[in-house]
Backbone atoms as SQL, in Angstrom:
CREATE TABLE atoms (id INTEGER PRIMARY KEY, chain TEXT, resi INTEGER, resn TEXT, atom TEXT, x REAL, y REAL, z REAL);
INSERT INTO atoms VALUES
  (1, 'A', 1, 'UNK', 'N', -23.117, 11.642, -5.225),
  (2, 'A', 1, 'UNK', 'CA', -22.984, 10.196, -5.143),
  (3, 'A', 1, 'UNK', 'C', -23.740, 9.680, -3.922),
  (4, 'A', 2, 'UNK', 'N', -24.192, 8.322, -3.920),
  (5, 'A', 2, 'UNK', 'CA', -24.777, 8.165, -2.449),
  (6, 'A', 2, 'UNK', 'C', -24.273, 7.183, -1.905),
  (7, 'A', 3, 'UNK', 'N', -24.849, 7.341, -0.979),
  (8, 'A', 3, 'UNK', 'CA', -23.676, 6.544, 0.385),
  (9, 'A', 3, 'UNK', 'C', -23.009, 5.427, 0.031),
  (10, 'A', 4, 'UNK', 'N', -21.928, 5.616, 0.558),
  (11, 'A', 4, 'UNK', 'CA', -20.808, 3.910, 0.639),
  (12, 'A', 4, 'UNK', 'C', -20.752, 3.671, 2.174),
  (13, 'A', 5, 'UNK', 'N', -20.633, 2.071, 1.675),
  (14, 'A', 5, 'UNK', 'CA', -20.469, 1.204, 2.903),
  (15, 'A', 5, 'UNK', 'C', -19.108, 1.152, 3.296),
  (16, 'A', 6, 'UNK', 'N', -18.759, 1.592, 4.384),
  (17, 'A', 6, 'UNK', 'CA', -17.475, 1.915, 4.943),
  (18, 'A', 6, 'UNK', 'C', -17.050, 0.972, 6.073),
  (19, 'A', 7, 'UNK', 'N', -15.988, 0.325, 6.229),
  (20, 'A', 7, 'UNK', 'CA', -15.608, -0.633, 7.336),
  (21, 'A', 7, 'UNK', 'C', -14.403, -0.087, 7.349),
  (22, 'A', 8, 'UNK', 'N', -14.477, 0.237, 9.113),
  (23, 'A', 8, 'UNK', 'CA', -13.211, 0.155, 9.832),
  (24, 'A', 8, 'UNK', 'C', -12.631, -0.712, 10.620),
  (25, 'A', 9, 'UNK', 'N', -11.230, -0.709, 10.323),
  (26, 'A', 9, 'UNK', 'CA', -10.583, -2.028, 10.578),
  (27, 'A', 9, 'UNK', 'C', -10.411, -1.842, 12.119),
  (28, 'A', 10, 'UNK', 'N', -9.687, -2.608, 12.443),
  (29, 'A', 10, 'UNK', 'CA', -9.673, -3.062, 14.469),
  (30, 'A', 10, 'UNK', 'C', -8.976, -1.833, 14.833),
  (31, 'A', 11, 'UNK', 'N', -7.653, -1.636, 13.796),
  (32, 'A', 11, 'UNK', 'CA', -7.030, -0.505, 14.313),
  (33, 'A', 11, 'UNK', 'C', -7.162, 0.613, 14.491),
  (34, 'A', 12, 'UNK', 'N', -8.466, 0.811, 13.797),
  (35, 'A', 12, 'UNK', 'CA', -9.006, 2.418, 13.693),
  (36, 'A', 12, 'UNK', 'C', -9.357, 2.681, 14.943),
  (37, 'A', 13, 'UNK', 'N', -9.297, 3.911, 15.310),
  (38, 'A', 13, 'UNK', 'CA', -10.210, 4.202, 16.832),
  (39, 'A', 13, 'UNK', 'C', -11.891, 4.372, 16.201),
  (40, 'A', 14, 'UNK', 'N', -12.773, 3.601, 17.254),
  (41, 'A', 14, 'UNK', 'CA', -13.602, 3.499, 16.440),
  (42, 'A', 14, 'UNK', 'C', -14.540, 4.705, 16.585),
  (43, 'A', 15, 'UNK', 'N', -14.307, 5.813, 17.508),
  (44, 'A', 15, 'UNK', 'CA', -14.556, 7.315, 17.270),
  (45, 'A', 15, 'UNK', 'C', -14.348, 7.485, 15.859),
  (46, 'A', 16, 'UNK', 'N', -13.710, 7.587, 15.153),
  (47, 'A', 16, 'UNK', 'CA', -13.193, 7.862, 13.677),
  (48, 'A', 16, 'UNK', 'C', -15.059, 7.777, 12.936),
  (49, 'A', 17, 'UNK', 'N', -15.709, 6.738, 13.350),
  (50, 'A', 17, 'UNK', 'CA', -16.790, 6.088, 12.344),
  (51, 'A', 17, 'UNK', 'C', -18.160, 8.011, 12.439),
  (52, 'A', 18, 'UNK', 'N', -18.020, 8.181, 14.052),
  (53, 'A', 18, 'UNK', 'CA', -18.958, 9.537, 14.115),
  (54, 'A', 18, 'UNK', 'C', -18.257, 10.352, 13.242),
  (55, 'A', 19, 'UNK', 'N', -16.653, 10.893, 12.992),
  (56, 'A', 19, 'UNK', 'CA', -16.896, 12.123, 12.531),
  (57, 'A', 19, 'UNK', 'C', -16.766, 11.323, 10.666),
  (58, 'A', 20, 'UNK', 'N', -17.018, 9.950, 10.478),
  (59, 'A', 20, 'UNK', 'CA', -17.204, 10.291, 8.627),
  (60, 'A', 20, 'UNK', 'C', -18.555, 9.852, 8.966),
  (61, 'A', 21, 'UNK', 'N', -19.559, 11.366, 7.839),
  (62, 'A', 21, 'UNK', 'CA', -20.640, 11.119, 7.540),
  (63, 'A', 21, 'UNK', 'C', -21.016, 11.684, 6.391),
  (64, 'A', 22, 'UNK', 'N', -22.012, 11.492, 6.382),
  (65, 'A', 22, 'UNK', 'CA', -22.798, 10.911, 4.899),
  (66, 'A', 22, 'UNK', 'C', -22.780, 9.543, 4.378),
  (67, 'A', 23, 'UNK', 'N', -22.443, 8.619, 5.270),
  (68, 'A', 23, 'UNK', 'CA', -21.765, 7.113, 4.695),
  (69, 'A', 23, 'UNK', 'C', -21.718, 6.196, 5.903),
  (70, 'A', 24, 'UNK', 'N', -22.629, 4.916, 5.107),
  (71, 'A', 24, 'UNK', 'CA', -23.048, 4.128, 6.465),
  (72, 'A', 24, 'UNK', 'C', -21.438, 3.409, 6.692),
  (73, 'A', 25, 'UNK', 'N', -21.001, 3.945, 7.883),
  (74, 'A', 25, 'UNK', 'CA', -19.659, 3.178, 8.711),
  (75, 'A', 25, 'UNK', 'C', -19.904, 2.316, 9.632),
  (76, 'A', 26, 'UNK', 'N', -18.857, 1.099, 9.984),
  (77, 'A', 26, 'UNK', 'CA', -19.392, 0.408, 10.538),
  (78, 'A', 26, 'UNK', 'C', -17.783, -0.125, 11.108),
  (79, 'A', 27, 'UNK', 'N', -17.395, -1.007, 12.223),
  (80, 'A', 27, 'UNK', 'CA', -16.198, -1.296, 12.826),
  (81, 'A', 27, 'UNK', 'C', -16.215, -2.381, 12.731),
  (82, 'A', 28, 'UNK', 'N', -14.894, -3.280, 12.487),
  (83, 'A', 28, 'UNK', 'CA', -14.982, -4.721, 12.460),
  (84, 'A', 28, 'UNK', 'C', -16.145, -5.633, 13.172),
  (85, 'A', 29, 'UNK', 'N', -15.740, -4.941, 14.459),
  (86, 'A', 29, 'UNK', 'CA', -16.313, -5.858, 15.866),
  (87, 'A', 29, 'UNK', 'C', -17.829, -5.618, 15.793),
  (88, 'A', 30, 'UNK', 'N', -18.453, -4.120, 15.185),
  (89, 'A', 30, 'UNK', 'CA', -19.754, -4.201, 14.424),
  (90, 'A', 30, 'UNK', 'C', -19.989, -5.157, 13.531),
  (91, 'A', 31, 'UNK', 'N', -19.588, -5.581, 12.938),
  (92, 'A', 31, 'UNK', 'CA', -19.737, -6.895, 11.457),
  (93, 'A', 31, 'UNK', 'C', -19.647, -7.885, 11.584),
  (94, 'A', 32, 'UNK', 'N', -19.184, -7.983, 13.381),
  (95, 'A', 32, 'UNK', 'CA', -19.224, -9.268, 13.802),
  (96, 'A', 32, 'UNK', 'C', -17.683, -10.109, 13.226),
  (97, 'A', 33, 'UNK', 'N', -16.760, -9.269, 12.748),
  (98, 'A', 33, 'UNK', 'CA', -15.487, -10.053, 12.127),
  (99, 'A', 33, 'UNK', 'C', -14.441, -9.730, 12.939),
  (100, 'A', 34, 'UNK', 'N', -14.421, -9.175, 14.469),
  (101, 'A', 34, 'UNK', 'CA', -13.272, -9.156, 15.517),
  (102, 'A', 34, 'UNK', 'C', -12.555, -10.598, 15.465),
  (103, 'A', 35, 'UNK', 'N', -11.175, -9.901, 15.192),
  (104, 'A', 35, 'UNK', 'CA', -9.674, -11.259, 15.447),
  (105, 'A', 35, 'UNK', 'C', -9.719, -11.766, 13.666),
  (106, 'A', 36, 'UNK', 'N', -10.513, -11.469, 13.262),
  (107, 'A', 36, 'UNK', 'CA', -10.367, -12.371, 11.480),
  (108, 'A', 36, 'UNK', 'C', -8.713, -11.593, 10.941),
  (109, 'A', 37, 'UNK', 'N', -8.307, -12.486, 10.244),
  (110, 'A', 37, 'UNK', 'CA', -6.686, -12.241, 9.711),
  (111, 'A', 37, 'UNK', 'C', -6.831, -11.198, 8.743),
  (112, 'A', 38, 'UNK', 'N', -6.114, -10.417, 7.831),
  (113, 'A', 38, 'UNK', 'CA', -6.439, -9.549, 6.838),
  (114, 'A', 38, 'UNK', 'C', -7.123, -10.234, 5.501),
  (115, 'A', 39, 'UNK', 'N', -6.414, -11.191, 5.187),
  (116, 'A', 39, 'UNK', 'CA', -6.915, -12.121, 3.709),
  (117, 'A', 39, 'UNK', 'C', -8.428, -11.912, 3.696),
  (118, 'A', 40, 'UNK', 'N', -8.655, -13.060, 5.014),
  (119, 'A', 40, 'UNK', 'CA', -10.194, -13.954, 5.270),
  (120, 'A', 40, 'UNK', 'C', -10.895, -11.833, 5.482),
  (121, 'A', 41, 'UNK', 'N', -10.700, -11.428, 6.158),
  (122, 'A', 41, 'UNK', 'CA', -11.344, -10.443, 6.068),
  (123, 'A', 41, 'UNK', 'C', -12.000, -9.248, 5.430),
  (124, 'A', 42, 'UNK', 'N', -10.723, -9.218, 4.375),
  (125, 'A', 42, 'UNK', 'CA', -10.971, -8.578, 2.545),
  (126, 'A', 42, 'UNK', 'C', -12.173, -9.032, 2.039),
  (127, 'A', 43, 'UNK', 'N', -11.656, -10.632, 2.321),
  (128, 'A', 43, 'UNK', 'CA', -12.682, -11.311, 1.339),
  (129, 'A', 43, 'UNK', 'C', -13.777, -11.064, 1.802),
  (130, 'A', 44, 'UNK', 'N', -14.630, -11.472, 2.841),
  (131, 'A', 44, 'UNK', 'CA', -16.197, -11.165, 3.364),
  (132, 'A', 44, 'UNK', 'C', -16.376, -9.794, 3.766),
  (133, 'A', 45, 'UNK', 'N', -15.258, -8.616, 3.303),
  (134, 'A', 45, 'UNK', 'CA', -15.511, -7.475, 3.510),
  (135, 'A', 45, 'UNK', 'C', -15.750, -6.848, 2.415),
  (136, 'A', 46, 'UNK', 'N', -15.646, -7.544, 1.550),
  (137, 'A', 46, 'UNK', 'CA', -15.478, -7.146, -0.386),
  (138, 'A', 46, 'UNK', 'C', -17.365, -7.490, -1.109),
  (139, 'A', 47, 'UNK', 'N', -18.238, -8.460, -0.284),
  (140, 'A', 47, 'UNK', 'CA', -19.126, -8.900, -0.540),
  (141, 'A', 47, 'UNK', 'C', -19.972, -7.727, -0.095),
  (142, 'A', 48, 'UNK', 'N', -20.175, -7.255, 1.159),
  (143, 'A', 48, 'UNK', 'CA', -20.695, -6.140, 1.852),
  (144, 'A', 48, 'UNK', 'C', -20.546, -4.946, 2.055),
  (145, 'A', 49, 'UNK', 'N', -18.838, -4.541, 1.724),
  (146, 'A', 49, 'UNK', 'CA', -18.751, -3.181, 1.637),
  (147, 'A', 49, 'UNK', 'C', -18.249, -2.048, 0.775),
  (148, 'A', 50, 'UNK', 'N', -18.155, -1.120, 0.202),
  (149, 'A', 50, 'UNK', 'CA', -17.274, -0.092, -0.891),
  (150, 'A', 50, 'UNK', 'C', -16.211, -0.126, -0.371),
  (151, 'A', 51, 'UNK', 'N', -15.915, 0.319, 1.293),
  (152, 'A', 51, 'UNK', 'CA', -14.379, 0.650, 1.144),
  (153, 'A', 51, 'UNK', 'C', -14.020, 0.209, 2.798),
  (154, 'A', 52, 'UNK', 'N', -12.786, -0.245, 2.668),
  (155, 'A', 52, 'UNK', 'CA', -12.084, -0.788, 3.700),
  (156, 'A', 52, 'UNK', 'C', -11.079, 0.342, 4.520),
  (157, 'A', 53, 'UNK', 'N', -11.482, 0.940, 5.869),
  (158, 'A', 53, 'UNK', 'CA', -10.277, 2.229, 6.040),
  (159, 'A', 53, 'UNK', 'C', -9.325, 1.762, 7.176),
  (160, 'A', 54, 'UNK', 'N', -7.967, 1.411, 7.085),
  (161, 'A', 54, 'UNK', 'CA', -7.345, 1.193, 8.028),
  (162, 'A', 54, 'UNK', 'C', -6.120, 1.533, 8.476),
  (163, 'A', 55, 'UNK', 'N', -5.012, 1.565, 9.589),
  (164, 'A', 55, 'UNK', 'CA', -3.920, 2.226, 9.793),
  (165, 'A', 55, 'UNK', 'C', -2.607, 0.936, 9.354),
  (166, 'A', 56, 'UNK', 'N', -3.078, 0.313, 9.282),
  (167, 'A', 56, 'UNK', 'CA', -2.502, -0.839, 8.771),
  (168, 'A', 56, 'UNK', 'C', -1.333, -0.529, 7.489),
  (169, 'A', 57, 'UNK', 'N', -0.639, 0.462, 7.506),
  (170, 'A', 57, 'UNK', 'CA', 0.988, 0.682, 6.745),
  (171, 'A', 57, 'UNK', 'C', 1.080, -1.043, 5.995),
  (172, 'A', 58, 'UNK', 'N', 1.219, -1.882, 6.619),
  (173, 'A', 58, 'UNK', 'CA', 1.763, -3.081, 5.988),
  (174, 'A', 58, 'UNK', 'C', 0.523, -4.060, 5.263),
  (175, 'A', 59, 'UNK', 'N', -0.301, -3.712, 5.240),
  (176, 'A', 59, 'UNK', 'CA', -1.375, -4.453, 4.576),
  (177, 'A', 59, 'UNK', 'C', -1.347, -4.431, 3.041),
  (178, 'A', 60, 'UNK', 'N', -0.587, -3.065, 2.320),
  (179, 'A', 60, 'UNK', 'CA', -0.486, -2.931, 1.058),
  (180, 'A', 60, 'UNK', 'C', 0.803, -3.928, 0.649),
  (181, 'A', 61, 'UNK', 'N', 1.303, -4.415, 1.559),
  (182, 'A', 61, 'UNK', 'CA', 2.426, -5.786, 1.274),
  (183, 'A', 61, 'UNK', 'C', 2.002, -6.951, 1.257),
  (184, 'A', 62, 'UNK', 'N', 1.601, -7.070, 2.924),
  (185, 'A', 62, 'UNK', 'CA', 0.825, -8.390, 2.582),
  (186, 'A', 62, 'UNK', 'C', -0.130, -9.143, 1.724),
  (187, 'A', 63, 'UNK', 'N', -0.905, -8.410, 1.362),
  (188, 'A', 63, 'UNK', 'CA', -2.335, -8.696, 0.523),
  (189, 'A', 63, 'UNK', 'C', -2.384, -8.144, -0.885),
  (190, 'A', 64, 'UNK', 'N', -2.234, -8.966, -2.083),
  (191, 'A', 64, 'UNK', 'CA', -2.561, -8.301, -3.140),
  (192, 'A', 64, 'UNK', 'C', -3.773, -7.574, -2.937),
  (193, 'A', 65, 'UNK', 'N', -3.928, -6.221, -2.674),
  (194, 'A', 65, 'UNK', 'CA', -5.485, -5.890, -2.541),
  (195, 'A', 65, 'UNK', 'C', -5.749, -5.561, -4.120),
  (196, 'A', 66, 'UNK', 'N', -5.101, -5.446, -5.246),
  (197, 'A', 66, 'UNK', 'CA', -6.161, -5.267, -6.256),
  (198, 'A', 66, 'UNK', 'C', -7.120, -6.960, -6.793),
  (199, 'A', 67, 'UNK', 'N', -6.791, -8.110, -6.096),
  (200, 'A', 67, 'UNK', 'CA', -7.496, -9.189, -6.221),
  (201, 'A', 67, 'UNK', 'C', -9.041, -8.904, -5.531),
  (202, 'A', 68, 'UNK', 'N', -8.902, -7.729, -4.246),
  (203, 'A', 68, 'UNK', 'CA', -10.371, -7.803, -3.684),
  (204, 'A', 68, 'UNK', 'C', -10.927, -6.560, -4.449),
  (205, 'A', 69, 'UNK', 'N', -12.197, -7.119, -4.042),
  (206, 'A', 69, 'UNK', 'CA', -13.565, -5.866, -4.684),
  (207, 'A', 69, 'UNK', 'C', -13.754, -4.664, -3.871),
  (208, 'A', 70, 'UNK', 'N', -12.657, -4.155, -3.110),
  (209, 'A', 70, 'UNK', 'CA', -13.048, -3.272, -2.200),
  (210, 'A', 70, 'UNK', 'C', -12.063, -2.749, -2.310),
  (211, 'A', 71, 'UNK', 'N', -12.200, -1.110, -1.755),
  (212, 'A', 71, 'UNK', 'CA', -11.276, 0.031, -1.711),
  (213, 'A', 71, 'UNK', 'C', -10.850, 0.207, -0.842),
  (214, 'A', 72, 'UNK', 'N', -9.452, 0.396, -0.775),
  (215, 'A', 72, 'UNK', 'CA', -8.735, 0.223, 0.770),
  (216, 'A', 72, 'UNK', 'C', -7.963, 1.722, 0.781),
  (217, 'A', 73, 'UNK', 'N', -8.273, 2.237, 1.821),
  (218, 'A', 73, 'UNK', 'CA', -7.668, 3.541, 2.353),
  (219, 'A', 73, 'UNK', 'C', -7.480, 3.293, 3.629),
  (220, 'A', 74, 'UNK', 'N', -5.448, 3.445, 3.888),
  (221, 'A', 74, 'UNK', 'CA', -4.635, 3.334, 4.214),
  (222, 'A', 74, 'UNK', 'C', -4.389, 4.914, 5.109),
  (223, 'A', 75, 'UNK', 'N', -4.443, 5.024, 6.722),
  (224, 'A', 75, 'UNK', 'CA', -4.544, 6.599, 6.890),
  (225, 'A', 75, 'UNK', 'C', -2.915, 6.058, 7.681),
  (226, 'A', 76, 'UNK', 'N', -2.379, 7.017, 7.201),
  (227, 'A', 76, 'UNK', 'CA', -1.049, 7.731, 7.991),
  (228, 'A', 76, 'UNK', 'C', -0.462, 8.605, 8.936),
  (229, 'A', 77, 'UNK', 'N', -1.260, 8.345, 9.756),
  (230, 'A', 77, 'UNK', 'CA', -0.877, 9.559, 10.757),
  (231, 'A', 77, 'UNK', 'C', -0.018, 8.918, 12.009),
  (232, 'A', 78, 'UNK', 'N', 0.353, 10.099, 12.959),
  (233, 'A', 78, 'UNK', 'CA', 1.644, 10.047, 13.821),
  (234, 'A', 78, 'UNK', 'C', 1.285, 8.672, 14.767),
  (235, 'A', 79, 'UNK', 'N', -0.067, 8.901, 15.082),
  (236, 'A', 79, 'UNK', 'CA', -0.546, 7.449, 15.567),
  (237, 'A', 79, 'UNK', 'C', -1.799, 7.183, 15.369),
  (238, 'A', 80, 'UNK', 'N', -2.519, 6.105, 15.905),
  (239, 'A', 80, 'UNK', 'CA', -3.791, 5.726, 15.184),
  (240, 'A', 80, 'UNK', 'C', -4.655, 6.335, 16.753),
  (241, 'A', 81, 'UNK', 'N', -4.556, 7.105, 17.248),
  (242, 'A', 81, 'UNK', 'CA', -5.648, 8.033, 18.249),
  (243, 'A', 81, 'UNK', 'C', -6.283, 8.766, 17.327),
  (244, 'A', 82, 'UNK', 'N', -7.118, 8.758, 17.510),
  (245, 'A', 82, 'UNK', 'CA', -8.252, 9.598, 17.204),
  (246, 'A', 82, 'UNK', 'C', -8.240, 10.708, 16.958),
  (247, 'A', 83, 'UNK', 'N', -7.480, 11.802, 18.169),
  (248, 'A', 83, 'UNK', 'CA', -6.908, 12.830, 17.680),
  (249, 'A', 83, 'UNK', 'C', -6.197, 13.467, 16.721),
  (250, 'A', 84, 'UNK', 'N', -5.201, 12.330, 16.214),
  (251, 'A', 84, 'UNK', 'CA', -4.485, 12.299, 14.944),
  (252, 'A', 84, 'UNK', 'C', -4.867, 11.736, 13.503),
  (253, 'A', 85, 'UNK', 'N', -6.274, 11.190, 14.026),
  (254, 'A', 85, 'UNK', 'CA', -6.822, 10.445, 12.736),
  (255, 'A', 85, 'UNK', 'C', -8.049, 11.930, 12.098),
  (256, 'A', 86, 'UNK', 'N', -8.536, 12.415, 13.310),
  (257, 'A', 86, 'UNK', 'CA', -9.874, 13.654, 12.778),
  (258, 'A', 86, 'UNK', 'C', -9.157, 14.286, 11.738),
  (259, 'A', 87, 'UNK', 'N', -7.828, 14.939, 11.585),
  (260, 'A', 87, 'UNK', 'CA', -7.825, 15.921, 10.746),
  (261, 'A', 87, 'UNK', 'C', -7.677, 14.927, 9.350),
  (262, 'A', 88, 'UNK', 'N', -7.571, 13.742, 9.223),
  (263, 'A', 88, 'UNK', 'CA', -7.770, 13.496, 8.016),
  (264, 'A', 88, 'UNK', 'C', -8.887, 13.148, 7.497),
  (265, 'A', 89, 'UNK', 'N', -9.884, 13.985, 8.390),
  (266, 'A', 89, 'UNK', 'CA', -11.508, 13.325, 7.761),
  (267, 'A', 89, 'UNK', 'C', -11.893, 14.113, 6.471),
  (268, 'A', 90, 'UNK', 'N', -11.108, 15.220, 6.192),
  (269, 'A', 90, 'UNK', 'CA', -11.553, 15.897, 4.702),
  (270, 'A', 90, 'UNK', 'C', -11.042, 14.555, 3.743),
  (271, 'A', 91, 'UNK', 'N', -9.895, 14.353, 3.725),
  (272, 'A', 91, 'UNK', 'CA', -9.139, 13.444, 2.897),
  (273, 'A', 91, 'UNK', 'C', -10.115, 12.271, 2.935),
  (274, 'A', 92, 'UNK', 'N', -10.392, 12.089, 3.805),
  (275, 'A', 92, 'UNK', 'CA', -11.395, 10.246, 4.011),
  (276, 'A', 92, 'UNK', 'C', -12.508, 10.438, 3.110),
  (277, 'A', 93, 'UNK', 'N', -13.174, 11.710, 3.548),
  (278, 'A', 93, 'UNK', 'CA', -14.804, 11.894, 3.045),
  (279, 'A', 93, 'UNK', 'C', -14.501, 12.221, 1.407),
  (280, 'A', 94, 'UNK', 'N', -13.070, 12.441, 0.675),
  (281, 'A', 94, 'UNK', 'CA', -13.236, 12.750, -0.418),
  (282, 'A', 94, 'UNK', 'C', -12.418, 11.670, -1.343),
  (283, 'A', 95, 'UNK', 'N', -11.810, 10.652, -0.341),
  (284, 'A', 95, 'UNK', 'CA', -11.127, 9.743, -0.875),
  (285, 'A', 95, 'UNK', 'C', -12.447, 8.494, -0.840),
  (286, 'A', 96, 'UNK', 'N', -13.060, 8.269, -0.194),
  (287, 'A', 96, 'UNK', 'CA', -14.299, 7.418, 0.095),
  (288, 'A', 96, 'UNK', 'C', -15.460, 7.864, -1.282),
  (289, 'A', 97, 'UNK', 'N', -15.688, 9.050, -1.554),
  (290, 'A', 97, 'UNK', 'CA', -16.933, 9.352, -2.812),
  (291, 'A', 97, 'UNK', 'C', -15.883, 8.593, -3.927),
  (292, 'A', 98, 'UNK', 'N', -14.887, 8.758, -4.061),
  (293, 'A', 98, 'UNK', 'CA', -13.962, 9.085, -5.370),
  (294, 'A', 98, 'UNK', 'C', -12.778, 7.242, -5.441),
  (295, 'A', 99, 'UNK', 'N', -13.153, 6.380, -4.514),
  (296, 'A', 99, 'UNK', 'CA', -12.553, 4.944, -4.275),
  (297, 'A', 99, 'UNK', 'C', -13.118, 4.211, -5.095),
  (298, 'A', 100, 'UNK', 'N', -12.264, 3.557, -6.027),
  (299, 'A', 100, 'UNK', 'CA', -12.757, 2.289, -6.991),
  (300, 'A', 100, 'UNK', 'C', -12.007, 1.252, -6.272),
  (301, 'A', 101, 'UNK', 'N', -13.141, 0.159, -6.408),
  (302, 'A', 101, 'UNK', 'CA', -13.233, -1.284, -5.426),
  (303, 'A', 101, 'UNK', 'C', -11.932, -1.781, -6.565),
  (304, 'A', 102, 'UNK', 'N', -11.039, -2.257, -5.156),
  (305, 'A', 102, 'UNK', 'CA', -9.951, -3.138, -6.156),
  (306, 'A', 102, 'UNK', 'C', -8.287, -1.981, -5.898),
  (307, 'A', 103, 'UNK', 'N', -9.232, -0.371, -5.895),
  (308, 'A', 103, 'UNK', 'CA', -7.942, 0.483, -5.524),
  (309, 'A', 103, 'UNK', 'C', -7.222, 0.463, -4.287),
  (310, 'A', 104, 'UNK', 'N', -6.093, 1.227, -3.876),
  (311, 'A', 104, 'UNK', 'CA', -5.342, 1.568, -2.433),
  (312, 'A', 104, 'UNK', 'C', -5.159, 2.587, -2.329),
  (313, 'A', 105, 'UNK', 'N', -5.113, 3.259, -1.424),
  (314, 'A', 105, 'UNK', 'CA', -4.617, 4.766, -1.354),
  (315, 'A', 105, 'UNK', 'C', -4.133, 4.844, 0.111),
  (316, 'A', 106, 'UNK', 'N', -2.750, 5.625, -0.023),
  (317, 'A', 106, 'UNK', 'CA', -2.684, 6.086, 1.226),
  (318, 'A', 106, 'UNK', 'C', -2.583, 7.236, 1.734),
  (319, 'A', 107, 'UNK', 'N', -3.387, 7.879, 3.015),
  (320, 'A', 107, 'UNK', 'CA', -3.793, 9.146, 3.190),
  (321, 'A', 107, 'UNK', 'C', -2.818, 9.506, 4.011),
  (322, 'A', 108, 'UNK', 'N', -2.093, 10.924, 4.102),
  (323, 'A', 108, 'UNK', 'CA', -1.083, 11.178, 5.044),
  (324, 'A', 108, 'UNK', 'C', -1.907, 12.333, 5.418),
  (325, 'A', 109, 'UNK', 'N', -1.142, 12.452, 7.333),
  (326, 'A', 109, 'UNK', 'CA', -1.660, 13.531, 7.576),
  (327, 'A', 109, 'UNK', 'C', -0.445, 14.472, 8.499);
């Protein structure tokens, strides 16, 4: 498959973006959308990118995400450091080829 456009949300550490590769990643505050609410941010994140990755537990409440065009992966770990986010980079890099825009998933680690 070839590359997806990957956006990480504010909460991600944005170390996370070096270890997923094969796939152009990019951080809110890269996209120029630092402080935007979740809604407004789906939306102009749904125009530009495949998949949305964030630690954000409560976003699958707030936001109907099957209304947006983008794939949202949800990571679960003990906290959102970096340290605790690397070991779920198998899960990311195989949940990211295999994400239909509109899906959710949440990754535990």
């Amino acid at each position: 498959m070839s590359p997806r456009k990957v956006l990480l949300d504010e909460c991600v550490d944005r170390g996370l973006a070096e270890a997923i590769t094969g796939h152009d990643v990019k951080t809110v505050p890269e996209a120029g959308w630092a402080s935007l609410k979740n809604g407004e941010l789906l939306s102009r994140a749904q125009a530009e990118y495949d998949v949305f990755v964030t630690t954000d537990r409560n976003l699958m409440f707030q936001q109907n995400l099957p209304k947006f065009g983008i794939a949202v992966l949800v990571l679960a770990a003990r906290t959102n450091r970096l340290r605790d986010l690397l070991p779920l980079v198998p899960k990311i890099a195989e949940a990211i080829t295999s994400a239909k825009r509109g899906s959710s998933v949440i990754l535990k680690g």
